[in-house]
N, C-alpha and C positions, 0 to 999 in steps of 0.2 A: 816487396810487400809494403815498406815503408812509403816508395812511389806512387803507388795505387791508393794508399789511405790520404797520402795529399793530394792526390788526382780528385778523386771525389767527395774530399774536404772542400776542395776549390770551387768545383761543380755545382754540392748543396749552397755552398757558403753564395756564390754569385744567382743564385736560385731564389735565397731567401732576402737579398736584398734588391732584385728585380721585383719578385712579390711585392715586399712592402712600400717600395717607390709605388709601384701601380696601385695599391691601397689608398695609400696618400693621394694621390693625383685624383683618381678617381671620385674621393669624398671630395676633394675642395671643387670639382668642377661639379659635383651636387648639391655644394652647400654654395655656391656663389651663384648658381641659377636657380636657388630658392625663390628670389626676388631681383629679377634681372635691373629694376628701377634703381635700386641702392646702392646709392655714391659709398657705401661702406658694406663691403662684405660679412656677410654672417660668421666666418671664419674669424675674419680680424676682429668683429664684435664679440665672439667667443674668446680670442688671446689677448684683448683689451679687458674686458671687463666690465663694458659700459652698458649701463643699462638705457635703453632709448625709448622716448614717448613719440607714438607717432600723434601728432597734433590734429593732421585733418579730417582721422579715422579714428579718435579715441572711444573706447569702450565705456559704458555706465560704470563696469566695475574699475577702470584704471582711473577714470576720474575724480569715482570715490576714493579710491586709491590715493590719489593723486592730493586732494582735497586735506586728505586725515595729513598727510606732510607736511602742506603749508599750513593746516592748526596746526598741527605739533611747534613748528619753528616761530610761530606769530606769538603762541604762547610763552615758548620756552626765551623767547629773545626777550618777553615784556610789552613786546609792541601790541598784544591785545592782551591785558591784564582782566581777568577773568574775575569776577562781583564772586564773591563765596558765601553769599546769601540765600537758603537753598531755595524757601519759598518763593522767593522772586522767581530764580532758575526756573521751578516749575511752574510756574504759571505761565510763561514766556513758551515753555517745551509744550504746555498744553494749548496755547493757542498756534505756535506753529505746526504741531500734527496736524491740531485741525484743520490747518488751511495747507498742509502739503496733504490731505489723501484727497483734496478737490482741486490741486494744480495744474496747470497741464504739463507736470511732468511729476507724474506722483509713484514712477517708479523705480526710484533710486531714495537711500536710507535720504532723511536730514535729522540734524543738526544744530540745535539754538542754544547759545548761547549769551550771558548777558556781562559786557567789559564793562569794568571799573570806572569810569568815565563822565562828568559830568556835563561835558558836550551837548546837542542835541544832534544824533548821530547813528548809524546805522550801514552795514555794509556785509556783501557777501563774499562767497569766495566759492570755484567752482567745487561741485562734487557733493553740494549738500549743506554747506556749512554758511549759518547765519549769526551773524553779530547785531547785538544792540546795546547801544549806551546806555547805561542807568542814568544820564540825563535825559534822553529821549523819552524813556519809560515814565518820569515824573512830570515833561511837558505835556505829554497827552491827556486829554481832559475823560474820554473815557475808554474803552476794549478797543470800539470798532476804530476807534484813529490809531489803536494801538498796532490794531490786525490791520490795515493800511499798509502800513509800514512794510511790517513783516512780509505782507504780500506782495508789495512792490519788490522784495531784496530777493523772496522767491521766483521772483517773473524773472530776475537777471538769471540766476542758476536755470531757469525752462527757457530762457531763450539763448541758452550758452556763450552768454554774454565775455564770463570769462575766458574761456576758452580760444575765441575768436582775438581777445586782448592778446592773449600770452602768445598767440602765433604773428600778431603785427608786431608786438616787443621783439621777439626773436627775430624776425625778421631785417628791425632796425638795428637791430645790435649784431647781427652778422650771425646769428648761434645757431639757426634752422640749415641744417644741410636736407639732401634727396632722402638721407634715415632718418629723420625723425630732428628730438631734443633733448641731447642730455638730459636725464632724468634731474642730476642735482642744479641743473640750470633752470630746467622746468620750475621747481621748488623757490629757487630764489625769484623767480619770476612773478610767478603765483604772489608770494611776500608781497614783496615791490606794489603791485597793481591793488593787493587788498588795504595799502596803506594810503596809497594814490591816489586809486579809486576815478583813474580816466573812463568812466562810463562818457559814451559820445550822446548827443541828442537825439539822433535817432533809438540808442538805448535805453536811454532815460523815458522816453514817450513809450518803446513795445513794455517795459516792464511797469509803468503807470496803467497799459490797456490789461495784461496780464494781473497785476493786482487786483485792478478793479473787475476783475471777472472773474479771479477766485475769491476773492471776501463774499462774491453775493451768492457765488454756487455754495460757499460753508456758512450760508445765513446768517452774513453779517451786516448791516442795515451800512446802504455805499454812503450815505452822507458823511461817513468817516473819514475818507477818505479826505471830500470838500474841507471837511474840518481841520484837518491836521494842514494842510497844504496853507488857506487863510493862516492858521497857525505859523508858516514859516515865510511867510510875504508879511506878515506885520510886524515878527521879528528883524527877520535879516536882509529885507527889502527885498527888491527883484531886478536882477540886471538885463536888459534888454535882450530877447532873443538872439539876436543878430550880431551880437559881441561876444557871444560865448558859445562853446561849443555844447553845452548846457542850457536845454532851451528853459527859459524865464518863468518864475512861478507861477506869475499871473499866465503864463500862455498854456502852464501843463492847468491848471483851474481852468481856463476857457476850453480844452480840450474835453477835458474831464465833464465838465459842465453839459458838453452836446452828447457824451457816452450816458449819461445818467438820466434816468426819468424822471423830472421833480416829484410826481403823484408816492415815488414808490420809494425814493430818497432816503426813507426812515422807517420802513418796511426792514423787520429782519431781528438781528441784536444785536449788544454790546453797546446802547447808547443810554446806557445806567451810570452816569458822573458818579452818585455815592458810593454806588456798589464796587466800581472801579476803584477810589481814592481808597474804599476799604480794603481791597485786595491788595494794594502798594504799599500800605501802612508801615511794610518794616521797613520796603527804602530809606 
């Protein structure tokens, strides 16, 4: 009797671990041709732990995602020290809605914020999120140089300007495999480039055409634009196109210059100097 109950102790016992190997084998050979391209298996990304951005295919919502991160960490480090002036904030949040529901990319949240800063300064970061120096804000003589601005750092976010950075960074630094970008690589990344701020010439020019073509769809008279730009060729000169990978202020104004119609230049708002310097007042 004894014999028999180990006989078939042995039997179930070799039974139930034949099952569960063929369990096992079977899931990992469906979890590893989820996505036959990935140098890193779904499995081992499940017993790692790591969470990955894929770069070339990111989502609206991963890059807001993505976006709220690298605020969090810009903040939290100091490196964008946030103005806690609230009326400014709002006026700054009420001219960028207005000119993100007329962007060409007005569906995904944004973002404005106004840094401690007395610079003449301004930058974005993907996902939504827009910075401006409270020296910036006090150079501009009225709205429409001020919506300028803003809609240039918006044309970077609609031409996924970031985006495109953080995959050449990863790229040089070794970090991009066939899955994606470590998530907290991503993030330091993001940091890095919103401090940096390596916009190329060619970026610098799509997001000059994009600004100046949401200011005028959210009726704001384009000569602002002109304006602010003179604005920063009288201050901090202009370095020759051709030296910098940054093309020359004088050359984004001659650009600007053939996009604009003189007749219609001042056609629109925001070219109220009083009204503006009274709206800033608590600066």
């Amino acid at each position: 009797m004894f014999q028999r109950f180990l006989f078939f102790s042995h039997r179930y016992y070799r039974r139930f671990w034949y099952g569960l190997i063929t369990l096992i084998v079977t899931v990992s050979i469906s979890l590893l041709n989820i996505q036959p391209s990935y140098g890193i298996s779904w499995l081992e990304l499940m017993i790692r732990g790591i969470q990955i951005v894929q770069i070339s295919n990111i989502s609206n919502a991963q890059e807001v995602e993505l976006g709220q991160a690298i605020n969090q960490e810009l903040v939290k480090s100091g490196q964008a020290k946030i103005y806690r002036n609230q009326s400014i904030n709002n006026y700054i949040n009420q001219i960028g809605q207005r000119l993100a529901k007329t962007s060409q990319r007005s569906n995904i949240s944004y973002t404005f914020q106004v840094v401690d800063d007395d610079s003449i300064n301004a930058f974005a970061t993907m996902g939504g999120y827009v910075y401006v120096n409270k020296g910036l804000i006090a150079a501009a003589d009225n709205e429409s140089e001020l919506a300028s601005v803003i809609g240039h750092e918006i044309g970077h976010i609609a031409g996924r300007h970031g985006i495109e950075q953080m995959r050449d960074r990863a790229l040089a630094q070794g970090l991009l495999s066939a899955a994606g970008l470590d998530r907290n690589n991503a993030v330091q990344i993001g940091v890095e480039l919103a401090v940096s701020r390596p916009n190329s010439r060619s970026d610098e020019l799509e997001a000059d055409r994009f600004g100046l073509e949401n200011m005028t769809k959210a009726r704001y008279a384009p000569a602002g634009i002109l304006g602010f730009m003179q604005k920063l060729l009288e201050r901090g000169g202009s370095t020759p196109g051709f030296l910098s990978t940054h093309p020359a202020t004088s050359d984004r104004i001659r650009i600007l210059q053939q996009q604009i119609n003189p007749q219609t230049a001042n056609t629109g708002s925001g070219l109220d100097n009083r009204a503006y310097k009274s709206r800033i007042r608590s600066l």
